[in-house]
GUPADO-382785 format. One record per atom (N, C-alpha, C): residue in one letter; x, y, z; atom name. Coordinates in Angstrom, 1 decimal. Example, Ala and Ser with C-alpha at 12.3 -4.5 7.8 and 13.67 -1.06 7.14 Angstrom:
# residues 2
+-------+--------+--------+--------+------+
| lumlo |   east |  north |     up | semi |
+-------+--------+--------+--------+------+
|     A |   13.2 |   -5.7 |    7.8 |    N |
|     A |   12.3 |   -4.5 |    7.8 |   CA |
|     A |   13.2 |   -3.3 |    7.8 |    C |
|     S |   12.8 |   -2.2 |    7.1 |    N |
|     S |   13.7 |   -1.1 |    7.1 |   CA |
|     S |   12.9 |    0.0 |    7.9 |    C |
+-------+--------+--------+--------+------+
END
This chain:
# residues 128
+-------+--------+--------+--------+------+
| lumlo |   east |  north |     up | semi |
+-------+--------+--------+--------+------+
|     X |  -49.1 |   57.9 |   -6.6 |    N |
|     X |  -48.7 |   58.6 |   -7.8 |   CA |
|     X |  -49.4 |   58.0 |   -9.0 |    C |
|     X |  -49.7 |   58.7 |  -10.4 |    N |
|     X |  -50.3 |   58.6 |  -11.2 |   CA |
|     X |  -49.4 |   57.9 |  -11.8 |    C |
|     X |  -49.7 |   57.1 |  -13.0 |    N |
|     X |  -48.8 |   56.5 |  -14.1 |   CA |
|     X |  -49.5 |   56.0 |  -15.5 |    C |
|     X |  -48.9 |   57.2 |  -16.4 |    N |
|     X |  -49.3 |   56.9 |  -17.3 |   CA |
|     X |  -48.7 |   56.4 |  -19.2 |    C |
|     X |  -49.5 |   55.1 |  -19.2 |    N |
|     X |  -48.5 |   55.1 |  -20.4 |   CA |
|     X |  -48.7 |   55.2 |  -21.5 |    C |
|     X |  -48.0 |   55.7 |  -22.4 |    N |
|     X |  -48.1 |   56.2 |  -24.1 |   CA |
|     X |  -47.4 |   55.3 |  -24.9 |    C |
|     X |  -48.6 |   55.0 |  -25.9 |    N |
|     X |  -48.2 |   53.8 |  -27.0 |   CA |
|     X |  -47.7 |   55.0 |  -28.2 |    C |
|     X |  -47.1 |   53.8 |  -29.0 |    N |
|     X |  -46.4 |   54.1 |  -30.3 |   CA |
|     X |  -47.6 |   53.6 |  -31.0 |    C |
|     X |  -48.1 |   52.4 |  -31.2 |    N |
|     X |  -49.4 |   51.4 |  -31.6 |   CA |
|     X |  -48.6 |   50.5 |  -32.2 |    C |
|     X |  -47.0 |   50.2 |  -32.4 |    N |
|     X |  -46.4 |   49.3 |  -33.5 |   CA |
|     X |  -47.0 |   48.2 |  -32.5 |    C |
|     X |  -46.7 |   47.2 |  -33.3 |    N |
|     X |  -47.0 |   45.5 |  -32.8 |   CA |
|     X |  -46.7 |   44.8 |  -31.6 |    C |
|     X |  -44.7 |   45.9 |  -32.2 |    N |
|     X |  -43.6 |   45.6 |  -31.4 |   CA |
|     X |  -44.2 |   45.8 |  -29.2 |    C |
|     X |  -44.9 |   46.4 |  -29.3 |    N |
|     X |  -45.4 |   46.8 |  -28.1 |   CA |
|     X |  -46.3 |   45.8 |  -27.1 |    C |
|     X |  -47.2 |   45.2 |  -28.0 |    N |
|     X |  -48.2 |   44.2 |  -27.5 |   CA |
|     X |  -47.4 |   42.8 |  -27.0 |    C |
|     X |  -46.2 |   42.7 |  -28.8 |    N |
|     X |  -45.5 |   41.6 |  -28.4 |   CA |
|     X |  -44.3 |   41.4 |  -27.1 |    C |
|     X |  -43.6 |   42.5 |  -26.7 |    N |
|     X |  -42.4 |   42.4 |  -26.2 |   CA |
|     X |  -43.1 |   42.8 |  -24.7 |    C |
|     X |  -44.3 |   43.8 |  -24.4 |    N |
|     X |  -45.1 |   44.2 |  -23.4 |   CA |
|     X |  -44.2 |   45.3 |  -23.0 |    C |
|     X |  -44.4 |   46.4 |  -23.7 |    N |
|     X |  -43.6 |   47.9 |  -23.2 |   CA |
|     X |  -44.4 |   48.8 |  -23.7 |    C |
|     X |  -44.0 |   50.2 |  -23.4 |    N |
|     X |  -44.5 |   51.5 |  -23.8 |   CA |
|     X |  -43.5 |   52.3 |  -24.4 |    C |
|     X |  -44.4 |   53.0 |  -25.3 |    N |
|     X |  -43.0 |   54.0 |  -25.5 |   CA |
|     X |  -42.1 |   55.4 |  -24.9 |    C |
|     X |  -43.5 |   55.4 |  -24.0 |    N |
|     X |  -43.5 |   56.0 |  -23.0 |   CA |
|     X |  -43.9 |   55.5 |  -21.4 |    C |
|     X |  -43.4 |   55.9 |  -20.5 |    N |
|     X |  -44.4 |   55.9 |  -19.3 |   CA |
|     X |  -43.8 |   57.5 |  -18.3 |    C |
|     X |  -45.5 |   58.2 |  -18.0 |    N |
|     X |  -44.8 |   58.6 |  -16.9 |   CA |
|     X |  -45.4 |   58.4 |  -15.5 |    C |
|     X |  -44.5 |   58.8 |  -14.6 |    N |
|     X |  -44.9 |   58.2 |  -13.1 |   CA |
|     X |  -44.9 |   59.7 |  -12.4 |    C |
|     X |  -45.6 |   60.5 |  -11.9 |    N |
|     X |  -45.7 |   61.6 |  -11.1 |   CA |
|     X |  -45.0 |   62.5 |  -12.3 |    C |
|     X |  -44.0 |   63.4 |  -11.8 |    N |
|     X |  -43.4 |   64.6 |  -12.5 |   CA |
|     X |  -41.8 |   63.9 |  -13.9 |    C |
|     X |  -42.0 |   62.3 |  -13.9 |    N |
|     X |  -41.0 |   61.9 |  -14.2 |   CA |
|     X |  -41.6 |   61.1 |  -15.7 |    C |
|     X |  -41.0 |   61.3 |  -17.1 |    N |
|     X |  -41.2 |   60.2 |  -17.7 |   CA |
|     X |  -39.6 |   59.7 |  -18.4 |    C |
|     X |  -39.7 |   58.7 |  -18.9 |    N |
|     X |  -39.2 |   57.7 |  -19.4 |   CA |
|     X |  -39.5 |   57.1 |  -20.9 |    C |
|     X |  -38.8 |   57.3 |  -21.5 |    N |
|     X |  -38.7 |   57.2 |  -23.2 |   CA |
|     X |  -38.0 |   56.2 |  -23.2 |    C |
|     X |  -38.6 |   54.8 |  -23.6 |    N |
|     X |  -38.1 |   53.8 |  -24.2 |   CA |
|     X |  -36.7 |   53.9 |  -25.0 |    C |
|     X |  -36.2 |   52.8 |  -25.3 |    N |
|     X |  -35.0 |   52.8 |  -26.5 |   CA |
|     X |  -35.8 |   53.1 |  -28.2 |    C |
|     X |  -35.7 |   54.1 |  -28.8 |    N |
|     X |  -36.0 |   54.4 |  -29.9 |   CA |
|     X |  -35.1 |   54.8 |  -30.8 |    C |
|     X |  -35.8 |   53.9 |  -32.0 |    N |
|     X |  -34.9 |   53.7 |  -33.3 |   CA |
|     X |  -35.1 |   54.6 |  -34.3 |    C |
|     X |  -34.6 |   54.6 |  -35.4 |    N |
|     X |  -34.9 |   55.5 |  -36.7 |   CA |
|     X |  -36.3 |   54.9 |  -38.0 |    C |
|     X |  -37.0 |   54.7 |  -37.0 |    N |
|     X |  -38.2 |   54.1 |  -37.6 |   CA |
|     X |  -39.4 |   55.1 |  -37.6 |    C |
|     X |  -40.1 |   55.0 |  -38.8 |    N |
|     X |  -41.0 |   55.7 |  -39.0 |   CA |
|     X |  -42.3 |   55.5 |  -38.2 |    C |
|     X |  -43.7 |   56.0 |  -38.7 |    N |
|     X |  -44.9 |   55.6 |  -37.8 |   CA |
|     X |  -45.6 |   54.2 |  -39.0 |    C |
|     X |  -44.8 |   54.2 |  -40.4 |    N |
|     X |  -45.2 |   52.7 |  -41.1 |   CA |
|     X |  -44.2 |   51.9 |  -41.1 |    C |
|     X |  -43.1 |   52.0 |  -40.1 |    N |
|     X |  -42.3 |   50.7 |  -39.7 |   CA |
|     X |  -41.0 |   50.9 |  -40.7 |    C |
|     X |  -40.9 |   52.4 |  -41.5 |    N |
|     X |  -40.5 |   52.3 |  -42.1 |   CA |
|     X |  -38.7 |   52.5 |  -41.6 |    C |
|     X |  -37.6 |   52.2 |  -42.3 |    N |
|     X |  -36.3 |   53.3 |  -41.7 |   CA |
|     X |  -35.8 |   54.3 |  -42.2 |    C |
|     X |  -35.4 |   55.2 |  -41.2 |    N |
|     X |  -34.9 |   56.8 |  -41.7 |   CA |
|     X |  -33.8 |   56.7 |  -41.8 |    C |
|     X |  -33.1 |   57.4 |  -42.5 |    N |
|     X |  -31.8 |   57.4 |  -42.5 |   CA |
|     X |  -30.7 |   56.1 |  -42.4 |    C |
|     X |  -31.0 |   55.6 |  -43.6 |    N |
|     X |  -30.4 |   54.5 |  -44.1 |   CA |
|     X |  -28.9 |   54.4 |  -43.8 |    C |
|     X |  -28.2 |   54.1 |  -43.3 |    N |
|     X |  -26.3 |   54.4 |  -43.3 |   CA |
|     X |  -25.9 |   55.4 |  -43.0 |    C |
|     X |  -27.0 |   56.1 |  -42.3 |    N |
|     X |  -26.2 |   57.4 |  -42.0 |   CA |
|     X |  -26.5 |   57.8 |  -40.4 |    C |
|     X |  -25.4 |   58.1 |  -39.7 |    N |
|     X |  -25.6 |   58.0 |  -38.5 |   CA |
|     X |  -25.9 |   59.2 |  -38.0 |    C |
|     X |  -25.7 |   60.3 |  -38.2 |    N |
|     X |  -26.4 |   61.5 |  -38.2 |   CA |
|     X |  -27.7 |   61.9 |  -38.3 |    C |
|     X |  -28.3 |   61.2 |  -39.1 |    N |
|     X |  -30.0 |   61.4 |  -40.0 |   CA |
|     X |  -30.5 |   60.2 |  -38.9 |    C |
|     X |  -29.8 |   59.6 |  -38.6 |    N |
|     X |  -31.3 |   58.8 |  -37.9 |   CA |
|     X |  -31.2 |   59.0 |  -36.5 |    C |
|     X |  -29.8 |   59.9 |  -35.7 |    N |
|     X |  -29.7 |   60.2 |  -34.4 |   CA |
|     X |  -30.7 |   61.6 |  -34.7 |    C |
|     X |  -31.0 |   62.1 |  -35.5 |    N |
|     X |  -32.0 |   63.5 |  -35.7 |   CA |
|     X |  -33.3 |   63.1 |  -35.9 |    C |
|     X |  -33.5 |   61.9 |  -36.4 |    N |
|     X |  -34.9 |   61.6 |  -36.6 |   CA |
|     X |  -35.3 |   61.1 |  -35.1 |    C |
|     X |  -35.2 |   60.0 |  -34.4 |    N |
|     X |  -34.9 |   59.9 |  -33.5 |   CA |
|     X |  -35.1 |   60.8 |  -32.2 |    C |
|     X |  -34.3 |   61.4 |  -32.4 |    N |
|     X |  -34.3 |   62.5 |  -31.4 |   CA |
|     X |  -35.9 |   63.8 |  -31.6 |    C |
|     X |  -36.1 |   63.5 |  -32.8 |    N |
|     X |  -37.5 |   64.2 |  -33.0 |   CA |
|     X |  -38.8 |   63.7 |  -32.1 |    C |
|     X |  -38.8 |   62.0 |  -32.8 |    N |
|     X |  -39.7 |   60.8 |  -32.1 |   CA |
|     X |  -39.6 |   60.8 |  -30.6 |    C |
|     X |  -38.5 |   61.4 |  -29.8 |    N |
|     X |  -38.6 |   61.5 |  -28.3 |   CA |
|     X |  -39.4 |   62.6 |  -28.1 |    C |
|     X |  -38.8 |   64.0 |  -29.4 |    N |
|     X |  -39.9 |   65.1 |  -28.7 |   CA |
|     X |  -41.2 |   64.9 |  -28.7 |    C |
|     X |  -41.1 |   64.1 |  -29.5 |    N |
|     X |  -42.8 |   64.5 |  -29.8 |   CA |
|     X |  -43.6 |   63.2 |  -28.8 |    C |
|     X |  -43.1 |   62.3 |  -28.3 |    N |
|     X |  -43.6 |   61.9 |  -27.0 |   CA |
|     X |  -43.6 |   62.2 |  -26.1 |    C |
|     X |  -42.6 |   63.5 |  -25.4 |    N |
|     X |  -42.1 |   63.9 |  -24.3 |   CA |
|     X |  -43.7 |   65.0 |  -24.4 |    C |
|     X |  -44.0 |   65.6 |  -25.8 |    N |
|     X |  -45.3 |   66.5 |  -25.8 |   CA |
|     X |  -46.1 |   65.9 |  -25.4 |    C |
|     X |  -46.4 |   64.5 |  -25.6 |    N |
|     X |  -47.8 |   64.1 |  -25.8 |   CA |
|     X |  -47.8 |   64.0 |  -23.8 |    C |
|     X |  -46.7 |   63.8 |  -23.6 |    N |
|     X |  -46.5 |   63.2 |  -21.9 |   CA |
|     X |  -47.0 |   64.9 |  -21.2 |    C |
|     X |  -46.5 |   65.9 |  -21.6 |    N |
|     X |  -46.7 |   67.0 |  -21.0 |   CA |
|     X |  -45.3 |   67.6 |  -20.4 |    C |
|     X |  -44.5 |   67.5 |  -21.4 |    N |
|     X |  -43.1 |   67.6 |  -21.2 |   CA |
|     X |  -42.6 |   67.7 |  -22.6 |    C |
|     X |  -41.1 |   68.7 |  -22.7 |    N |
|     X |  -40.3 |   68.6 |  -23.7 |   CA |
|     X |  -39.1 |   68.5 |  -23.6 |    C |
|     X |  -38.0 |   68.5 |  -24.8 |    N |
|     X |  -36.5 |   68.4 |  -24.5 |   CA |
|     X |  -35.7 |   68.9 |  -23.4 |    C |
|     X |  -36.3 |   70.6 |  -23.4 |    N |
|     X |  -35.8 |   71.3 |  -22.2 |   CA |
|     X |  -35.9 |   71.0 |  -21.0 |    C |
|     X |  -36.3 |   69.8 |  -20.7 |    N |
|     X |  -36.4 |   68.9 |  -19.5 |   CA |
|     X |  -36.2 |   67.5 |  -19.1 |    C |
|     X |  -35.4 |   67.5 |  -20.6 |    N |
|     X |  -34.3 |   66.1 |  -20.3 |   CA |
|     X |  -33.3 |   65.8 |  -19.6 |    C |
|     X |  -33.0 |   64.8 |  -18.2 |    N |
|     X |  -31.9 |   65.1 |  -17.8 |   CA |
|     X |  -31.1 |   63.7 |  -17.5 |    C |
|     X |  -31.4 |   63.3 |  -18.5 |    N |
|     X |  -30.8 |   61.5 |  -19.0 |   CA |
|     X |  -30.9 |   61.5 |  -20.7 |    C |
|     X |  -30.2 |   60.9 |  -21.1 |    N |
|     X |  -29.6 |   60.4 |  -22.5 |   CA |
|     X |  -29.2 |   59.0 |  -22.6 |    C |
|     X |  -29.5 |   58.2 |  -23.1 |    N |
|     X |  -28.2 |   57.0 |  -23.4 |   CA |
|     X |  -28.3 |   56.7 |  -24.6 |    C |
|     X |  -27.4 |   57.1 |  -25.5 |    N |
|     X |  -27.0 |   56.0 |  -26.8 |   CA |
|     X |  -26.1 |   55.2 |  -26.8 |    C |
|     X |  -27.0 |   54.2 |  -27.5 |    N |
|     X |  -26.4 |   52.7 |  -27.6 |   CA |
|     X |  -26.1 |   52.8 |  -29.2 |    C |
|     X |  -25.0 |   52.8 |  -29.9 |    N |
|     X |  -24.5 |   52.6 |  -31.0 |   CA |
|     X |  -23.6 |   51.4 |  -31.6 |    C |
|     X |  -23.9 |   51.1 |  -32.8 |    N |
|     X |  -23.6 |   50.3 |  -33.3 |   CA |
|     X |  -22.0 |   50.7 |  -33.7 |    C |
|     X |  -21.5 |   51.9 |  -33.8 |    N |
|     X |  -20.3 |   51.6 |  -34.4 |   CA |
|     X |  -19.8 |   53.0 |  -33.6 |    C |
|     X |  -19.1 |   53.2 |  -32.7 |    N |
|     X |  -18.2 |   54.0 |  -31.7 |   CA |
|     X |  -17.7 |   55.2 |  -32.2 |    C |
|     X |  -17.1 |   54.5 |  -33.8 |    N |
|     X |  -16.4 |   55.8 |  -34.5 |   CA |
|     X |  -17.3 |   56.6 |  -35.2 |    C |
|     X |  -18.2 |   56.4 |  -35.2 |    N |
|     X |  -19.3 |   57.7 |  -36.0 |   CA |
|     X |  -19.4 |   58.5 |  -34.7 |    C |
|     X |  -18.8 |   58.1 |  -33.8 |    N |
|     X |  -19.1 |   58.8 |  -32.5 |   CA |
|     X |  -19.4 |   60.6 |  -32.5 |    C |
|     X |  -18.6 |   61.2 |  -33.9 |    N |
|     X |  -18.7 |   62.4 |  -33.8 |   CA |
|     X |  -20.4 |   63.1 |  -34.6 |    C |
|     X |  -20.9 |   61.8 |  -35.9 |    N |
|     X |  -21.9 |   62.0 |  -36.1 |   CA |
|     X |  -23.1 |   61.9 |  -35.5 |    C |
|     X |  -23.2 |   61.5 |  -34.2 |    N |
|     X |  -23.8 |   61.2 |  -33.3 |   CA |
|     X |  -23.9 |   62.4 |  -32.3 |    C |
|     X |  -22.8 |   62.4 |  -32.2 |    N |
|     X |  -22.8 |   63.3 |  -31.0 |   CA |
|     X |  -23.1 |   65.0 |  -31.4 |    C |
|     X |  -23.0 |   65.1 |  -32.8 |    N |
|     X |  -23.4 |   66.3 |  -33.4 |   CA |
|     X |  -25.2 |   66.2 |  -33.5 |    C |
|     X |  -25.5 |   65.3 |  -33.8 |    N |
|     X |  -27.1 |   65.3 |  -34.2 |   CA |
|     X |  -27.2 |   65.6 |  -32.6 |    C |
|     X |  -27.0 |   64.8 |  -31.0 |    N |
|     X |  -27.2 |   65.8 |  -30.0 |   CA |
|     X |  -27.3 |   66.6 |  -29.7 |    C |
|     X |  -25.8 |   67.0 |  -30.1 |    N |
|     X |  -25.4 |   68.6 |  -29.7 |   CA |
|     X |  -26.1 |   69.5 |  -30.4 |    C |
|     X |  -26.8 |   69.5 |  -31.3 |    N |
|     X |  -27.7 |   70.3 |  -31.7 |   CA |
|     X |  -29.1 |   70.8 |  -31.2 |    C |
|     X |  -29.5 |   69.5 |  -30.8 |    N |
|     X |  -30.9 |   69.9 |  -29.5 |   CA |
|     X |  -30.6 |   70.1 |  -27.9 |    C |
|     X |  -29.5 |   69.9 |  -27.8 |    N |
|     X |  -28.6 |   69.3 |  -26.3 |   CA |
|     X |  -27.6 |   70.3 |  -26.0 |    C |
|     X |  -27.0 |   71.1 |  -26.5 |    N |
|     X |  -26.2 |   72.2 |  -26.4 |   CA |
|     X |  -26.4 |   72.6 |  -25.0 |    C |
|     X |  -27.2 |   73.5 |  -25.0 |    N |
|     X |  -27.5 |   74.3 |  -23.9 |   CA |
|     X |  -28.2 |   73.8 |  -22.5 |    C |
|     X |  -29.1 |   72.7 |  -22.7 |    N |
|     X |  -29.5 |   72.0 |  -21.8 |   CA |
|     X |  -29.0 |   71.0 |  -21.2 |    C |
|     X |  -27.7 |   70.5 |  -22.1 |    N |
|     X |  -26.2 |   69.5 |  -21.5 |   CA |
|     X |  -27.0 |   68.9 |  -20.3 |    C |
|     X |  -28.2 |   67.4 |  -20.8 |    N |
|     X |  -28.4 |   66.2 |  -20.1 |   CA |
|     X |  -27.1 |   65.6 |  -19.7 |    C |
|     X |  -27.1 |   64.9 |  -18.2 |    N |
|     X |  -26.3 |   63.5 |  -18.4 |   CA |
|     X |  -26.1 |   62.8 |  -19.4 |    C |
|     X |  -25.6 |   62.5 |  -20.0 |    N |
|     X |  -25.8 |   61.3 |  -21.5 |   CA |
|     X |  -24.1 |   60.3 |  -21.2 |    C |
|     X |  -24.9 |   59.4 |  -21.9 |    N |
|     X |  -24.0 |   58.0 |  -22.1 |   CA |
|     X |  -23.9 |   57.9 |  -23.6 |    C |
|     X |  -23.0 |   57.5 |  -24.0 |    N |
|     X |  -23.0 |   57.0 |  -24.9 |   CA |
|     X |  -21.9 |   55.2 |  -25.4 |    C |
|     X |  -22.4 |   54.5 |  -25.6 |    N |
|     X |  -21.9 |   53.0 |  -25.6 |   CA |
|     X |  -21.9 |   52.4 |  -27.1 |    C |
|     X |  -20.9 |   51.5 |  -27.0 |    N |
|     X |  -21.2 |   50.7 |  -28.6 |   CA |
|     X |  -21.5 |   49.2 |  -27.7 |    C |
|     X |  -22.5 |   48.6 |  -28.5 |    N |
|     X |  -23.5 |   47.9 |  -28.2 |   CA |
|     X |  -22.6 |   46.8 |  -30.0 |    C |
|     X |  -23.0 |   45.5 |  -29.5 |    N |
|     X |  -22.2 |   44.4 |  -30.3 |   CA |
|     X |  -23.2 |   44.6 |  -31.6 |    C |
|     X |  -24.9 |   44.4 |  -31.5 |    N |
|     X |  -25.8 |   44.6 |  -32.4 |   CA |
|     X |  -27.2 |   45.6 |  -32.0 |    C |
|     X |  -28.2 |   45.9 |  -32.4 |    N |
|     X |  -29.5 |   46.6 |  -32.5 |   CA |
|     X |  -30.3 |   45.1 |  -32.8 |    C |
|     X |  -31.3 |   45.5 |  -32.7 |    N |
|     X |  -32.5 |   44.5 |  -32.7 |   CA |
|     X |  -32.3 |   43.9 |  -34.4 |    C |
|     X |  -32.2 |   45.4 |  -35.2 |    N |
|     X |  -31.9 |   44.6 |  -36.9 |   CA |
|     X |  -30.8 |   45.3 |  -37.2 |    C |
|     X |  -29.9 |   45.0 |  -38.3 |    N |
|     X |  -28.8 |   45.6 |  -38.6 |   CA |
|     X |  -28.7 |   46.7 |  -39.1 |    C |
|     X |  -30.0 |   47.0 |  -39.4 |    N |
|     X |  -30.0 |   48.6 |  -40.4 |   CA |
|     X |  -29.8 |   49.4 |  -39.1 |    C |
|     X |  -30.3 |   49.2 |  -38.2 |    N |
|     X |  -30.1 |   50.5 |  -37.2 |   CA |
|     X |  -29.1 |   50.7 |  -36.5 |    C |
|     X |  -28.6 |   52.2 |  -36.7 |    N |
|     X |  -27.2 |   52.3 |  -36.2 |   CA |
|     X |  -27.0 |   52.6 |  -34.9 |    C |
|     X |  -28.7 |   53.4 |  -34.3 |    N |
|     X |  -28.5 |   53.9 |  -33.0 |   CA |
|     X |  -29.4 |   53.4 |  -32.5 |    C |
|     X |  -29.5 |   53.4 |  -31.1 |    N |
|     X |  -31.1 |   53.8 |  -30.0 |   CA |
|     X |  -30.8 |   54.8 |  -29.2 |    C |
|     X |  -31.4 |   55.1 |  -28.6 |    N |
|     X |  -31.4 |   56.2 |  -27.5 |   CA |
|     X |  -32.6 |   56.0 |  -26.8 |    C |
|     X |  -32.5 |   56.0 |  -25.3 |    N |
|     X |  -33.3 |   56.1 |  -24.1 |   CA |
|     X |  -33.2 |   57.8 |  -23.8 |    C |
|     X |  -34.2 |   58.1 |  -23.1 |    N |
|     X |  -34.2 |   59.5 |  -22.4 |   CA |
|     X |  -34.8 |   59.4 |  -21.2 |    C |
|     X |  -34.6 |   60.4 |  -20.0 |    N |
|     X |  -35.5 |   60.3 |  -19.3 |   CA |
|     X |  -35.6 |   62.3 |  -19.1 |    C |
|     X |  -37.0 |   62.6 |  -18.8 |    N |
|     X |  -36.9 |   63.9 |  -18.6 |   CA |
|     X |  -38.0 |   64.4 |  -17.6 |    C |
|     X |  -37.8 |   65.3 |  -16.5 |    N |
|     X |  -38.4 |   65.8 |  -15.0 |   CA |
|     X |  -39.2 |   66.8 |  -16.1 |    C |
|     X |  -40.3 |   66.7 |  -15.6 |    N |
|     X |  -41.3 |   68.0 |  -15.2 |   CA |
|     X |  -41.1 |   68.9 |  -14.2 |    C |
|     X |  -40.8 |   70.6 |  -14.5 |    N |
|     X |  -40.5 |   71.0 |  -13.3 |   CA |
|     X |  -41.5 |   71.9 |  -13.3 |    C |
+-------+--------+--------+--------+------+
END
C-alpha cells in the first residue's frame, strides 16, 4: 500500500518528526491540531468555541489536500483543557458533525503543549 504524507511546513514537524497528515491506502490520519494559524499565530484566544471551529476547518482542508473530506470522518478525539466548556465544544462539532455522527471522544487532558490552547483534536477519516 501507498503512504503518503502531508506537511503543515511549521518547524514543529522537522523537530518532533510527524506529519500533519499521513495517508495509508483508503485511510488517512490527522494529527493532534491546535487553533494555530499558517504564521504560528493563535485563533481564538479564550474561547473554546472559535478555536474548536478553526480547527476543525485546518482538518478540512488537509483531509482535501489528502483526497478526502469531513463526510468521511469516522474518528474524532478531543483532548480539552477544561471539561466544562464541554458544551462549547461540542457545539463547534455538532455543527460540521451532525449528520455524519463520527465516533468521537472527548477527554480533559491536565495541559496542551502551551497554555493558550484550549483544545486538540485528532481525526481519522476512510475514503470510500
Amino acid at each position: 500500500m501507498k503512504r503518503t504524507n502531508y506537511s503543515s511546513g511549521t518547524r514543529w514537524e522537522e523537530v518532533v518528526g510527524y506529519s500533519r497528515a499521513v495517508k495509508v491506502g483508503n485511510v488517512v490520519e490527522v494529527t493532534g491540531t491546535v487553533a494555530v494559524d499558517d504564521s504560528g499565530n493563535l485563533v481564538g484566544a479564550g474561547d473554546a468555541y472559535a478555536q474548536t471551529k478553526f480547527i476543525l476547518e485546518k482538518i478540512a482542508a488537509v483531509l482535501q489536500r489528502a483526497g478526502s473530506n469531513m463526510s468521511q470522518v469516522v474518528r474524532t478525539r478531543l483532548f480539552v483543557t477544561d471539561i466544562s466548556c464541554w458544551e462549547e465544544y461540542g457545539r463547534a462539532h455538532g455543527e460540521v458533525f451532525r449528520e455524519i455522527k463520527p465516533c468521537t471522544t472527548m477527554v480533559e487532558v491536565s495541559k496542551l503543549i502551551s497554555p493558550e490552547y484550549l483544545i486538540e483534536i485528532e481525526a481519522t477519516a476512510i475514503i470510500l
